[in-house]
C-alpha positions as CSV (number, residue, x, y, z in Angstrom):
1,X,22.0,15.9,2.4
2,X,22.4,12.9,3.7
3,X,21.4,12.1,8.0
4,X,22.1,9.2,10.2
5,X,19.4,8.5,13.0
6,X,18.5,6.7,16.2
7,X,15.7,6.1,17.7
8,X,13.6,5.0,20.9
9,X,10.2,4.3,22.3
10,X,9.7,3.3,25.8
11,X,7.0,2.3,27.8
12,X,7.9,4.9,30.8
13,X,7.8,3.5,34.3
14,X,3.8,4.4,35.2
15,X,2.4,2.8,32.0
16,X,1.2,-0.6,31.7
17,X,1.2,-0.3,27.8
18,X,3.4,1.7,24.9
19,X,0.9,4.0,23.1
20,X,3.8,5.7,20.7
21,X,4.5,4.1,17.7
22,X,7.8,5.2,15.1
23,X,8.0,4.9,11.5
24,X,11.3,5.9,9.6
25,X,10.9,5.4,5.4
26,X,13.0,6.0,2.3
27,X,10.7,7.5,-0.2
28,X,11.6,9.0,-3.5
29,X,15.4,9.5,-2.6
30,X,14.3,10.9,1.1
31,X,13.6,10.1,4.3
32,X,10.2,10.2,6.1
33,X,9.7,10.5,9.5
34,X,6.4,9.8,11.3
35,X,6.0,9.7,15.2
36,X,2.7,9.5,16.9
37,X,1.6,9.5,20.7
38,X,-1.8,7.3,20.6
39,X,-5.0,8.1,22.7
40,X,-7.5,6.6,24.3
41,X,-8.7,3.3,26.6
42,X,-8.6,-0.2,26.1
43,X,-5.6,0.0,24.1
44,X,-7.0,2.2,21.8
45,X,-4.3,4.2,21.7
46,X,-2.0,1.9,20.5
47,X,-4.2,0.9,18.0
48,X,-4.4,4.4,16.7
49,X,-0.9,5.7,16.6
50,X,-0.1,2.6,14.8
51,X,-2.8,2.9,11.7
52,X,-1.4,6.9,11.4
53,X,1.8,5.7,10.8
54,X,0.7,3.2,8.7
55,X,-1.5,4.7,6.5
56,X,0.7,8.1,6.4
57,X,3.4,5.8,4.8
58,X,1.3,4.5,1.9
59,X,-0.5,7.6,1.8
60,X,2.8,9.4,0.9
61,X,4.3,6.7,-0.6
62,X,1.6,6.3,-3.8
63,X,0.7,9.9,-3.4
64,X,4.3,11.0,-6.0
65,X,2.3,13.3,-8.4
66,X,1.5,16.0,-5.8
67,X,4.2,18.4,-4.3
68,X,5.9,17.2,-1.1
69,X,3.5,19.7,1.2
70,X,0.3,18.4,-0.4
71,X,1.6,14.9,-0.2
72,X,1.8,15.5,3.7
73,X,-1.5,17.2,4.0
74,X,-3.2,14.4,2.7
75,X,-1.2,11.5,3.9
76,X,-2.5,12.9,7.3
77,X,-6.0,13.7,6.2
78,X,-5.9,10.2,5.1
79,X,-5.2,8.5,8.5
80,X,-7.7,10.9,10.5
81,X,-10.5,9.2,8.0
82,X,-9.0,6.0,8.8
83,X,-8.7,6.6,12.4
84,X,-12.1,7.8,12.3
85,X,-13.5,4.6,10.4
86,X,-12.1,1.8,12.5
87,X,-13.2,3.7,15.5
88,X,-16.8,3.8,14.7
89,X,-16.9,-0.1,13.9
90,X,-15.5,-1.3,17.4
91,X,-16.6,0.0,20.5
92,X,-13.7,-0.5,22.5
93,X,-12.1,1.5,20.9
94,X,-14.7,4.7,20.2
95,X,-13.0,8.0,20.6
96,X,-9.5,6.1,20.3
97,X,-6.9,9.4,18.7
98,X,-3.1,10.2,18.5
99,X,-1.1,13.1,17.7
100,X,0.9,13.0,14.6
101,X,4.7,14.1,13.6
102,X,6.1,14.2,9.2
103,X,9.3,15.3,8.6
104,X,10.5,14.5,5.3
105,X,14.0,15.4,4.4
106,X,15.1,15.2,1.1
107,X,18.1,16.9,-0.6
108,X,18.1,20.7,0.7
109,X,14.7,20.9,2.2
110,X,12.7,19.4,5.6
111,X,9.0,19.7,4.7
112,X,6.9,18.7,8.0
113,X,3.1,18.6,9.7
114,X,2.1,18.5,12.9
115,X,-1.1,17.5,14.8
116,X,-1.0,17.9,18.8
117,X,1.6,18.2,21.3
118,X,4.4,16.1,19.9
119,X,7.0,17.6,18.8
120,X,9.6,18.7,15.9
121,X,13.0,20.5,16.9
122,X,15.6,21.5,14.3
123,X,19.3,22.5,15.5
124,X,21.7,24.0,13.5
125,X,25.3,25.2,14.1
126,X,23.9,23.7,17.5
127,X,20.9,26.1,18.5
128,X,17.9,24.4,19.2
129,X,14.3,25.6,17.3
130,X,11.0,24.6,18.0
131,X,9.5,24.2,14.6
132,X,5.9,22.9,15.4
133,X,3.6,24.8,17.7
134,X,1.7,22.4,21.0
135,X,-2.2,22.3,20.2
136,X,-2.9,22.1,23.9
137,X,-5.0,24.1,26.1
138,X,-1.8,25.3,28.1
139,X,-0.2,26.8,25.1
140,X,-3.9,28.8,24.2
141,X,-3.3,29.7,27.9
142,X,0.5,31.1,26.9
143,X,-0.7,33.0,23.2
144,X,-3.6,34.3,25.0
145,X,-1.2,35.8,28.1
146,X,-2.7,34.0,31.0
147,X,0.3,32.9,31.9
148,X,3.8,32.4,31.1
149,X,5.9,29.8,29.2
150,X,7.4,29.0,33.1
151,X,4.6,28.9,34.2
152,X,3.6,26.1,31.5
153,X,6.1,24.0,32.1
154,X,4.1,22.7,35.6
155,X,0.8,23.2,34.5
156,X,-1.8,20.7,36.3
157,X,-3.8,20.8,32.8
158,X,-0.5,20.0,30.5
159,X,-1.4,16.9,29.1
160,X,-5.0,18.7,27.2
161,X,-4.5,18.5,23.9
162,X,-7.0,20.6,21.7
163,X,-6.2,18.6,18.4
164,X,-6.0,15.3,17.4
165,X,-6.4,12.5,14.3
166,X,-9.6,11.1,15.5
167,X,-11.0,13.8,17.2
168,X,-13.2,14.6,13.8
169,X,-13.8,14.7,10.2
170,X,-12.0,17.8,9.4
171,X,-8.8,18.3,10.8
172,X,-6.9,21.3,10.6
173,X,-3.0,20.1,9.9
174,X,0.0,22.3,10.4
175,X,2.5,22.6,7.7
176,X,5.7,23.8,6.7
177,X,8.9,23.6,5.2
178,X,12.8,25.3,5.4
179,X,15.8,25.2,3.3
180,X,19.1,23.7,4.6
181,X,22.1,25.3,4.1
182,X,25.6,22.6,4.3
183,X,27.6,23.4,6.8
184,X,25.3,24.7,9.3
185,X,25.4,21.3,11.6
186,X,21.6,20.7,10.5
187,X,19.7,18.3,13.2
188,X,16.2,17.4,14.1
189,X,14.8,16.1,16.9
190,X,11.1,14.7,17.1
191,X,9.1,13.7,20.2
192,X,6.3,12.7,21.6
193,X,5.2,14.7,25.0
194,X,6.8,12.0,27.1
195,X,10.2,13.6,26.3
196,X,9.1,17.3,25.9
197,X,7.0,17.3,29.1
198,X,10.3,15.8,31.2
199,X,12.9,17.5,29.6
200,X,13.2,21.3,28.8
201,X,14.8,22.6,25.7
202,X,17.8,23.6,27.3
203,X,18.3,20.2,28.2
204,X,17.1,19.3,24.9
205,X,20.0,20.9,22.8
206,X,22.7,20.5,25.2
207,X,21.8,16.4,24.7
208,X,20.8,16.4,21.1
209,X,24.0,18.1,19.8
210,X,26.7,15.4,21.1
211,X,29.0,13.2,19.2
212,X,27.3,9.6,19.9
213,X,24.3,9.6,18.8
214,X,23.7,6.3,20.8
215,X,25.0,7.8,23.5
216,X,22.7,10.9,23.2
217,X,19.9,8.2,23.0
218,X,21.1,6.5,26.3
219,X,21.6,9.6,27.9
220,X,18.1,10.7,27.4
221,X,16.4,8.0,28.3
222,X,18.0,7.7,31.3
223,X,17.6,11.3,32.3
224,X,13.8,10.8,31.5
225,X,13.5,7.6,33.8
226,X,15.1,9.1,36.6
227,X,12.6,11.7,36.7
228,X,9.6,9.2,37.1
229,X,9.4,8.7,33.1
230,X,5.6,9.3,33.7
231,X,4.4,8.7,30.4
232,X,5.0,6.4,27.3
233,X,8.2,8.3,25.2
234,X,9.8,7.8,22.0
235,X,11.9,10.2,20.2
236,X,13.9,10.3,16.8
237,X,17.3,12.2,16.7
238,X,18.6,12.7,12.7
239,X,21.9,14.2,12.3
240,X,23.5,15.5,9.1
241,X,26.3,13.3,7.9
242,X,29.2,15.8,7.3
């Protein structure tokens, strides 16, 4: 299969810097996807999101003897040691971490991993699926039944994240992968929190399945900025060329 894509990353209107950082690669006859939503002070962040993405890519790139999941596992792996590594060298940037997004599509499979609260959506015949599960301390709060998914969506303590590259040695990485059927209208949508956190999924998949895709982008951006656009966001939408 092949997709066409478009993409964004904003600053948001209450940060002074862009934390997020994109990277879209063809690999091996696919097409990697890596977005991550940097953390920590002094632009630490930044610096963070930008050497996963980085290293992910090479990591994958020169990693072609292993199977596509392993490949992903360690790619990730990889940057949480790196993360880890320039952190402890540099002080201003100690305890600097970022969630990380993969998605690599190639022929009839997406294979993916996910650290943190970004996010990956996949939409097919236009219904919207949350493939990666939020390691945050509201969505423990949600699986445990303290309180409800509504309830979620306004939590003061939202933005606590419970895993991260950085956050130590051994990092537990989600992974998966499904098998795409033609003529199912296959999309995927990944995030960072600054999209997820403003926009609900109904929103989501009534935007994300429209006929423009830089229309879709304009659309979303504006909806997120006229709701404050509190946070840094960045997004990339891939639809299935028919």
């Amino acid at each position: 299969m092949i997709f066409n894509y478009i993409t964004a990353s904003r600053t948001g209107l209450k940060r002074e810097h862009n934390e997020d950082h994109i990277g879209i690669f063809e690999i091996d006859g696919g097409l990697l996807i890596i977005v991550c939503d940097g953390l920590g002070g002094n632009r630490g962040g930044e610096v963070a999101s930008k050497l996963a993405v980085n290293t992910i890519s090479s990591e994958f790139k020169n990693m072609n003897k292993l199977g596509t999941i392993a490949r992903i596992h360690r790619s990730i792996t990889k940057a949480n040691e790196s993360i880890i590594k320039l952190s402890s060298k540099d002080e201003n940037i100690t305890g600097m971490a970022t969630t990380s997004e993969v998605l690599f599509l190639k022929k009839d499979f997406a294979y993916w991993g996910h650290v943190g609260d970004s996010r990956i959506y996949s939409s097919k015949n236009g219904k919207l699926q949350l493939l990666s599960k939020d390691h945050s301390l509201v969505q423990r709060l949600v699986d445990e039944g303290h309180i409800t998914l509504k309830e979620a969506e306004n939590h003061p303590n939202k933005n606590i994240i419970t895993r991260a590259l950085g956050d130590g040695i051994e990092i537990e990485v989600d992974l998966s992968k499904i098998k795409l059927k033609k003529k199912e209208y296959n999309r995927f949508f990944v995030c960072t929190d600054g999209v997820s956190g403003v926009l609900n999924d109904i929103e989501i998949e009534k935007l994300i399945n429209g006929n423009n895709l830089s229309n879709i982008a304009d659309k979303m951006s504006q909806m997120i900025e006229n709701r404050g656009a509190p946070d840094n966001y960045s997004f990339v939408l891939l639809a299935e060329i028919k």
